[in-house]
N, C-alpha and C positions, 0 to 999 in steps of 0.2 A: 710869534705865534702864527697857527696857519687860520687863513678864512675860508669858511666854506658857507658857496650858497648851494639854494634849494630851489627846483625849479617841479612843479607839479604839471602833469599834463597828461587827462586821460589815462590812467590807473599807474603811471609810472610817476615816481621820484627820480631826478636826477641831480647827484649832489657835485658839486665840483669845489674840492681841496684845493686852497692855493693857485690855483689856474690852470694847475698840471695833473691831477688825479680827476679822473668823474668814477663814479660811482651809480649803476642804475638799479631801483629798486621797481620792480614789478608786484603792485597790490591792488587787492578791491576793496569792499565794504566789511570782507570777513578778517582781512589781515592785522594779524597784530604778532609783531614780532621783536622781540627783546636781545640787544646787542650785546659784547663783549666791551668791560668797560676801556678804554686809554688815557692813559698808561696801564697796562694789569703784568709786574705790581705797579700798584698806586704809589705814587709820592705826593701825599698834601694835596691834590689837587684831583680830580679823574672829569673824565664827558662818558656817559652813556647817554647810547640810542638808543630809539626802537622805534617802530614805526607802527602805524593804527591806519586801518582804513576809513573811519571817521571822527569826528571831530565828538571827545570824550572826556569822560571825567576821573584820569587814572591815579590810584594810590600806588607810591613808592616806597619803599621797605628796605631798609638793611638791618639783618641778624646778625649777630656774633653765633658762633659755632655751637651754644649750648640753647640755641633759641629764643635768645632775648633781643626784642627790637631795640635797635640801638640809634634809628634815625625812622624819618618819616614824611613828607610831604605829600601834599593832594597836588596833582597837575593838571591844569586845563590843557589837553591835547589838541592839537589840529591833526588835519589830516596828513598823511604823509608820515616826512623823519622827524622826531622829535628829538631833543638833546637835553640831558639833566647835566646840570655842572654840581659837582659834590666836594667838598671841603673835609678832608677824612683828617686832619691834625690834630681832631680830640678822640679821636679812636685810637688804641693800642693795635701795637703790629700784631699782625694774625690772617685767618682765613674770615672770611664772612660772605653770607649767601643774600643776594639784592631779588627784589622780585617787585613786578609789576602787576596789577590788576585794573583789569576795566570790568566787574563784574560777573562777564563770564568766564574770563580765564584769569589764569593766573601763571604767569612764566615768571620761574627762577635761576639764576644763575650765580658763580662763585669769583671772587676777587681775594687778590693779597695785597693785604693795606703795609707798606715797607715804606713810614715814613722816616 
């Protein structure tokens, strides 16, 4: 498996993958941004990110295609990249739509569960 840390400083996130990948995210207090999960498709296993410009109390969601919540966790956020690890092995193969909320927003996005 890869490790990646997280380093905050002054409105940037910089993540560095395994030693060899960085990654820099640029945010402030307004930013909240929701990733593409990996693997998409999923197999048993996925990491989504997203990133929040302060330290928050966001609900996670995944729907099945006809609109029915099919999973759900509260997350305490910090500031910066945050990472969800999701176990999708009791979910049927299909499309399903994930979304995150800190109150004011709400960003959604689409995964394929092919376990």
């Amino acid at each position: 498996g890869s490790t990646t840390e997280t380093f905050i400083t002054g409105g940037y996130a910089i993540e560095i993958v395994s030693g060899t990948e960085a990654v820099i995210h640029q945010f402030n207090n307004q930013t909240f941004e929701l990733k593409s999960p990996f693997p998409n498709p999923v197999a048993n296993q996925a990491e989504i990110r997203f990133i929040t410009g302060e330290s928050d109390d966001i609900m996670f969601r995944i729907y099945n295609l006809l609109g029915k919540q099919v999973y759900f966790r509260e997350i305490r956020a910090t500031k910066g990249v945050n990472s969800i690890e999701i176990n999708t092995t009791d979910l049927p193969e299909g499309i399903y739509m994930y979304s995150i909320n800190n109150k004011e927003k709400l960003l959604t996005k689409r995964m394929i569960v092919a376990n």
